[in-house]
N, C-alpha and C positions, 0 to 999 in steps of 0.2 A: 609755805615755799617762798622762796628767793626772789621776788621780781627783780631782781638787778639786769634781766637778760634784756629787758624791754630796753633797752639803752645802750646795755653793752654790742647789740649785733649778733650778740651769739645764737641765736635761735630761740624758741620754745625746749625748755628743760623736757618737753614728755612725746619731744616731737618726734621719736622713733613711733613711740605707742599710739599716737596719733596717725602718721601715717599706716601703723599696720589696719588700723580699724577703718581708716578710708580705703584700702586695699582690699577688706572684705566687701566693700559697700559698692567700690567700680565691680570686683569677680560678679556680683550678683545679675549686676547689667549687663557683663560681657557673657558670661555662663551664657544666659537663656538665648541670644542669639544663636551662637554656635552648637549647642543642642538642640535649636530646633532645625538646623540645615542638616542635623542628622537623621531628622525627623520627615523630615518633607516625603520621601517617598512614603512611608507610613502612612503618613497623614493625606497626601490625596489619594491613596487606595480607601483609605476608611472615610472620609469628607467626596469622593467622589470630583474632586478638588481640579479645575484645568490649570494649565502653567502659569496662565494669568493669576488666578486667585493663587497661587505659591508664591508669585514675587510682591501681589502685595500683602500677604501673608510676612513677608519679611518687610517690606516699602511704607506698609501703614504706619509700624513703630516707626520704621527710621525718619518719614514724612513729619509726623506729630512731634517725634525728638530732635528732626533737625531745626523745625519752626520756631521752637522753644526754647532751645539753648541759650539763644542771648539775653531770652525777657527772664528766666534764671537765673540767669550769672547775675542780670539788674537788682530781681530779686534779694537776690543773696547779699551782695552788697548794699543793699537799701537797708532791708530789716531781719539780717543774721544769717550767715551762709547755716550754722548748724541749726536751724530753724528751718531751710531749707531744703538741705540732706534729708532731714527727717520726713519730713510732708513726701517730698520724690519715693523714701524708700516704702514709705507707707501706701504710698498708691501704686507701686509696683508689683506691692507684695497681694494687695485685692484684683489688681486686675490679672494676674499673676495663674491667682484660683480662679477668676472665671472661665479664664481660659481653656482650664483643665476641662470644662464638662462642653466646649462651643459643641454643637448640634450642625454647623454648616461651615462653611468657608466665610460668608458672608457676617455670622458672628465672629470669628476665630478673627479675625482681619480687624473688627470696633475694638475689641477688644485687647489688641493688639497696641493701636493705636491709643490707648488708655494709660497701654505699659510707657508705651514714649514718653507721656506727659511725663511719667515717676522717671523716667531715667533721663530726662532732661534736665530734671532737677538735681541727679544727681552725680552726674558726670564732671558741669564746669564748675562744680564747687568744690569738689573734691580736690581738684588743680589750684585752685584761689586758695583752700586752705594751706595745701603744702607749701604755695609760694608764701604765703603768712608766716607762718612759724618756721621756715625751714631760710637762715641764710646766705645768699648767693652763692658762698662756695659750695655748699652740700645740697646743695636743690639737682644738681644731676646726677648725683648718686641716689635721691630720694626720687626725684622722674624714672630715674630709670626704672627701679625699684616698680614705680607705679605702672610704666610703660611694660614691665618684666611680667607683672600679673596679667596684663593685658593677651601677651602669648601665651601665661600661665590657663586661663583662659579657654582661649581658644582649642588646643588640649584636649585638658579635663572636660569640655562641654561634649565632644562630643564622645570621649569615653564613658562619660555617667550616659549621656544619650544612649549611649547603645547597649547598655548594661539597664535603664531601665526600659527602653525597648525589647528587647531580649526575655526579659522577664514581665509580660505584662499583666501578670495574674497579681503582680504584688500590689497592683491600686486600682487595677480595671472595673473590680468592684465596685470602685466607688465613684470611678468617674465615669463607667461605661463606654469607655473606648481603648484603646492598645498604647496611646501617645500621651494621655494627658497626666502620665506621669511627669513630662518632661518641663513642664509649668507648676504641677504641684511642688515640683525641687526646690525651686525660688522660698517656698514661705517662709519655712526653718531658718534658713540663711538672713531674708530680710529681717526674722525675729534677733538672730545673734547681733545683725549689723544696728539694729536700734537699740538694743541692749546698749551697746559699747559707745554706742554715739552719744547716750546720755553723760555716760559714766565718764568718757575720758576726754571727746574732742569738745574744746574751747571755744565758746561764738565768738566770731569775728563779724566786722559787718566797716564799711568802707564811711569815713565818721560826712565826708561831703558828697553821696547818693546823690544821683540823677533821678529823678520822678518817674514813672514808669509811661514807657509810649505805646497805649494802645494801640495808634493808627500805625506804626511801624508794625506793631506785632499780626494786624488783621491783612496788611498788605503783602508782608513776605509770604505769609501762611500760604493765601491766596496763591500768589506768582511759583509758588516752589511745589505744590498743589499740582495742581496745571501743568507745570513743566513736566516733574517727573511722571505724571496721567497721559499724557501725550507718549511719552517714552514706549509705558508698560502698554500701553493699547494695541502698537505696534505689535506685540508678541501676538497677538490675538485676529489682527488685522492680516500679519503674514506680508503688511508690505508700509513702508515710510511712506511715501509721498499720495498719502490719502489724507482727507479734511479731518476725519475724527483723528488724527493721528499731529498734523499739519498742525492746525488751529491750536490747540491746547500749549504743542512745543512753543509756538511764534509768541502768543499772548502770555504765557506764563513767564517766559526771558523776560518780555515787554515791559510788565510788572515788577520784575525784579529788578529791571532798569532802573524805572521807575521810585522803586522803593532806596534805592542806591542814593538816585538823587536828592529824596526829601531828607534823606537821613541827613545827608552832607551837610544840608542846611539846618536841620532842627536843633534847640539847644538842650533837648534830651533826648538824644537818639539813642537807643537801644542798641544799634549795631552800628558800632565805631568805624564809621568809614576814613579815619584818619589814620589809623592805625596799618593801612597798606602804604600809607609815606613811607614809612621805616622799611625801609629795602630788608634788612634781616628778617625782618617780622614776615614781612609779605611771602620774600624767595622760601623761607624755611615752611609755610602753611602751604605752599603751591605744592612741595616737594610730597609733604603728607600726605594731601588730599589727592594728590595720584596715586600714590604706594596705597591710599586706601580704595583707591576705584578698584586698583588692579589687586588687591588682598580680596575685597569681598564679590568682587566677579571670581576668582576661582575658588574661592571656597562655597560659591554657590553650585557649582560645576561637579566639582571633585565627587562630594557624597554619593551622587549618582554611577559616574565612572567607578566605586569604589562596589555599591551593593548591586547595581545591575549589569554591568558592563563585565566584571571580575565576580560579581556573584557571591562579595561579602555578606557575611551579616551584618545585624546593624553594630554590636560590640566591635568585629573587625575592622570594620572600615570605620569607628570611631578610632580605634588606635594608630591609625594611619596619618591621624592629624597629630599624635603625639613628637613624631620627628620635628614638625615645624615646630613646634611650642617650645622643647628643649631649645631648638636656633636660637629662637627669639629668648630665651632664658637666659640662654649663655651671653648673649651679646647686648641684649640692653640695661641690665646691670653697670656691664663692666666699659660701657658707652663711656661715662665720664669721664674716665678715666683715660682711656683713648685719645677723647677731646685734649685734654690738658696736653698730650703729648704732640698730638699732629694736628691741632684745630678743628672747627666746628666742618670745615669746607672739605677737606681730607678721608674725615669718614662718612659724612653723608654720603657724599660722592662714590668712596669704597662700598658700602654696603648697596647703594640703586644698582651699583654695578655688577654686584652678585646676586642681587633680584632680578637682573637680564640676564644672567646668563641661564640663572633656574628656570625661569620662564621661557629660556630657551630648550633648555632640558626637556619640560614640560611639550614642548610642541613633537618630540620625537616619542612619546609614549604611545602606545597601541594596546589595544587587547591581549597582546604577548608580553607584554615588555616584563621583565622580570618586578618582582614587586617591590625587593631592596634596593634597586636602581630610582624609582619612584619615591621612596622613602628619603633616600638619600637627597635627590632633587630637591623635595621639601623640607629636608634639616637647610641646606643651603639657603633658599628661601626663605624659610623664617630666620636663619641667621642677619642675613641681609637688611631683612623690617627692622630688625634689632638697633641695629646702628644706623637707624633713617629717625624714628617715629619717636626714640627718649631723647637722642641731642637736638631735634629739631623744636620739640615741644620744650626743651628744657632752655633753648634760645629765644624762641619764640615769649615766654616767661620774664626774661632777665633784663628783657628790654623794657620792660614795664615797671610804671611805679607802683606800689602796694597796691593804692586805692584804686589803678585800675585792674589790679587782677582778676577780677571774676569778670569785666565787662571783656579783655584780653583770653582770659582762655573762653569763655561763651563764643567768642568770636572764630578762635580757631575751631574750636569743636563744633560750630557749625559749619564753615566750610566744609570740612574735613568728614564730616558725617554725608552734608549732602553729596560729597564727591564718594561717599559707601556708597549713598543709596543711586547713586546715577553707574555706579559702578554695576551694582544687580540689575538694573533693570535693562540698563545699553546690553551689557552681556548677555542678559537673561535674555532679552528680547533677540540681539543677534542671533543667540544659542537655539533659539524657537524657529525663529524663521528660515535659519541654516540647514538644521537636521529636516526642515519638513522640505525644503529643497532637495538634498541627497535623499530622503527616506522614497520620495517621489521617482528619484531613480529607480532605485532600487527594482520597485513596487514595477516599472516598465519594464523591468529585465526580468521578471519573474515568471517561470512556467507554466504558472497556475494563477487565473487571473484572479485579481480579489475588486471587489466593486466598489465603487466611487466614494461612498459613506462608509465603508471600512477602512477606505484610505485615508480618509480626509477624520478619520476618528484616531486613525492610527497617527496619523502627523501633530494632533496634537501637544505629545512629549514622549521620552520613551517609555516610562511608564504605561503610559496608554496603548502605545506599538506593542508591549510583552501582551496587555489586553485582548489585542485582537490576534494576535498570534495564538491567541490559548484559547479563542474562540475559533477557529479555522474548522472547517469538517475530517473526519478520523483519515478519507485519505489520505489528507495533506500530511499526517503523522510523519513521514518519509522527510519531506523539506524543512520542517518545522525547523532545526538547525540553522537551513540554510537563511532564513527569514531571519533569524535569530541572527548571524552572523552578520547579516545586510545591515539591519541594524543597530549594531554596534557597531560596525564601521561609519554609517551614516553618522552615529554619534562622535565618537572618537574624532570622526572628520571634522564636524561643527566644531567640537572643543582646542581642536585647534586653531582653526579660526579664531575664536575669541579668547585665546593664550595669547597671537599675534598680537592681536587688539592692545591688549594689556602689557603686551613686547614694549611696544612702540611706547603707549602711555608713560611706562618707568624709566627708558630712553631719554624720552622729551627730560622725565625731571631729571634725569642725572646732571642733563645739559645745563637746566637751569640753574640747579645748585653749582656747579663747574665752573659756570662763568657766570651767573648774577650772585650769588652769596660773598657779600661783605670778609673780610678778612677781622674776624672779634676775637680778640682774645681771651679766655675762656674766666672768671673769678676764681680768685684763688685767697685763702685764709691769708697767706702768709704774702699775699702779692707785694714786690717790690716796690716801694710810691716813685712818683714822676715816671718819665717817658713820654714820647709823643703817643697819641694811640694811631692805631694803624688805619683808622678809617672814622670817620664818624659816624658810626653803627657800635664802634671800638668805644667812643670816648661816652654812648650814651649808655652803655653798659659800664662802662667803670663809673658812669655817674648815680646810674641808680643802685648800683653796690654798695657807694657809700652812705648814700644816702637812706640805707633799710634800717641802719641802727632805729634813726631817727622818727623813720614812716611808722615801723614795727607798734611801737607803744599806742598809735591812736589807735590803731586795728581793734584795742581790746580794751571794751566799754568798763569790763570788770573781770583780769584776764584770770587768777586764782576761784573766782566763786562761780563761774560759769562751767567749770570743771569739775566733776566729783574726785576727791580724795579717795 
């Protein structure tokens, strides 16, 4: 094959086929998320499981994945991103299966966090490679692409969730439980994706590596630990301003202070604290890492309103997340393109603005609301993510020179991750503390008294409220309804509240992006030369544009034989 591209700028000759095979290898890490939020009610009827252990049920991954992202991304650029990829998909795909047989919440949760390690490995490398082989002008049709499976995703996860929930005799057998189908799915998939990673993506690896910073990596871990444990406790505690709740929040910031500073000074820091200078860089990660609190706070939410509230199954209320996905399908794709015509600041802006107003939608839904109204709300929605999360990542990117791309996306994909997982837990925990507030109404307005540990069993989640509703004595048969409707009201109520929450959050970034996002002109193949550039965020993207012909060729140690024909 031709290496003439190494020089020319043109990209990698096989870089479609490239990014299709990193596309099946991010679906595998997004897949299992979102199948297991279709999962959750299952799985703490069968695991016995309190709300606590459900968010860190989802928090342990994200904890261990957020921590991880950037000594990965070092990784990768040290000694081969697809050396990498592989080792992440490969530990994803065993911790994957162990998953399938956990016996408690407390296994289900180690093991969880097992998966994080494998999908922290393979999330910012996956973005380091596209930015490698793919040059500046087609990198936001190729982000998009990647950003597109992302809602592709989210989807399909929880439609195969509820299809192999639905059907749990097809592997209960063998895992002896109703859900661990929904982890078993992962291994086939991670078999295809190493398959193809052998066969077709190229190692790259960054030819001047930074050394790896353990003290950086023991101390985030630490501080982001702590923090988000402080969070989720609160759900459990039923109130903030307690010491087991207090202490953990204050100390764990403290540390990540902390770790902030040493970075700044160290001459191999792991996490690029330079890289918040670059005002595009920074406003574009802020903008995400809210659209991602306020994404994975309501898709923590929804599942429940969807099989308990409305009394879906789990196939139904998996298809309910199909509208979003389509949004997001249609619109981050065809993001780039957008870009080029009305700028990077025009559609951010456009799209947070119609994730407000769904999220306003959202707050008007009840137990009545018709269900294609709710659907619709969430096409909008995910339309909206669409044009926030591929231009922003595909900016965030361009500002970069080659050799630091995997240290640049480990960076964003860590904020942006710990701003998921503070997203589940702030929510989760408001969502807990909310409904055991109203469910406590309720419970006072009631004509039949229920006693103190029925209450306080019931307020746990509503899961547990249908619990002791179905445990009530045969007179009560008459009210049971009535109980039932209380709460679901209590719920619907709480979820509104923390729709608000997440109001305000995608607000805030609109603002940001609005008036802090730089004025960049978007790369283009055929771009006109000279002009002033519009901003000096402008002139450092047309510099690293030119300059990719040149970066491109060191990337690639031996760029034909690392590839199979």
């Amino acid at each position: 094959m031709d290496d003439s591209w190494m020089t020319s700028g043109a990209g990698h000759p096989r870089r479609w086929a490239i990014l299709a095979v990193l596309v099946v290898s991010l679906l595998v890490v997004v897949l299992d998320n979102t199948v297991l939020n279709i999962a959750l009610p299952t799985i703490q009827k069968d695991l016995n499981a309190s709300q606590g252990e459900l968010v860190w049920a989802i928090d342990s991954y994200t904890l261990s994945f957020a921590a991880l992202l950037f000594t990965m991304g070092v990784l990768g650029d040290r000694y081969g991103r697809k050396k990498i990829l592989s080792f992440g998909l490969f530990t994803f795909g065993v911790a994957s299966a162990i998953c399938a047989f956990s016996s408690s919440g407390g296994m289900l949760i180690g093991w969880r966090a097992v998966m994080g390690v494998g999908g922290a490995a393979v999330l910012p490398v996956t973005l380091a490679i596209i930015t490698v082989v793919f040059p500046p002008h087609e990198r936001g049709k190729a982000i998009g692409l990647w950003a597109g499976a992302v809602g592709g995703a989210i989807a399909l996860g929880p439609v195969l969730g509820g299809v192999l929930l639905q059907n749990p005799q097809w592997l209960n057998w063998l895992t002896g439980n109703d859900w661990g189908s929904v982890f078993l799915i992962n291994v086939p998939i991670v078999a295809v994706g190493l398959f193809f990673i052998w066969r077709i993506v190229p190692e790259t690896k960054n030819p001047n590596a930074a050394k790896l910073d353990f003290r950086g990596l023991i101390i985030s871990a630490t501080g982001m630990f702590l923090l988000v444990y402080g969070i989720i406790h609160a759900s459990e505690t039923k109130a903030w301003l307690v010491a087991p709740v207090v202490l953990p929040i204050v100390l764990g910031a403290g540390i990540i202070a902390l770790f902030i500073v040493l970075e700044s000074k160290s001459d191999h820091a792991s996490f690029d604290v330079t890289l918040f200078k670059n005002r595009g860089y920074a406003v574009s990660l802020a903008a995400v890492s809210l659209a991602f609190f306020a994404l994975s706070g309501i898709t923590f939410t929804l599942p429940f309103y969807f099989q308990i509230v409305r009394g879906f199954g789990t196939f139904a209320a998996g298809m309910c997340f199909v509208p979003f996905a389509v949004g997001q399908l249609l619109a981050a794709p065809r993001s780039g393109g957008m870009v080029m015509k009305f700028g990077y600041r025009k559609v951010m802006t456009t799209g947070l603005s119609i994730v407000s107003l769904a999220l306003l939608g959202l707050m008007f839904v009840n137990e009545t609301t018709p269900i294609w109204m709710t659907l619709v709300i969430f096409f909008f929605f995910g339309f909206g993510m669409g044009n926030v999360i591929a231009p922003a990542s595909t900016l965030m990117q361009n500002v970069l020179p080659l050799a630091r791309a995997g240290a640049g996306s480990a960076v964003q994909n860590t904020v942006r991750q710990l701003g998921g997982a503070l997203g589940v837990a702030i929510i989760g925990t408001l969502l807990a503390t909310r409904y055991a507030a109203n469910l406590s109404e309720a419970f006072a307005k009631s004509p039949i008294p229920v006693s103190v540990p029925a209450q306080e069993a019931a307020s746990q989640s509503l899961v547990a409220t249908m619990g002791v509703i179905d445990q009530l004595p045969p007179d009560a048969a008459p009210l049971l309804q009535s109980f039932r409707d209380g709460a679901f009201e209590a719920y619907v109520s709480a979820s509104h509240f923390t729709t608000l929450i997440s109001l305000v959050i995608i607000v805030t970034a609109a603002l940001i992006v609005g008036f802090g996002l730089p004025l960049i002109t978007p790369p283009s193949q055929h771009a006109a030369p000279g002009g002033p550039p519009l901003d000096p965020m402008d002139a450092l993207v047309k510099e690293e544009g030119a300059a990719y012909a040149a970066e491109a060729g060191s990337e690639f140690e031996q760029p034909e034989s690392q590839a199979k024909n």
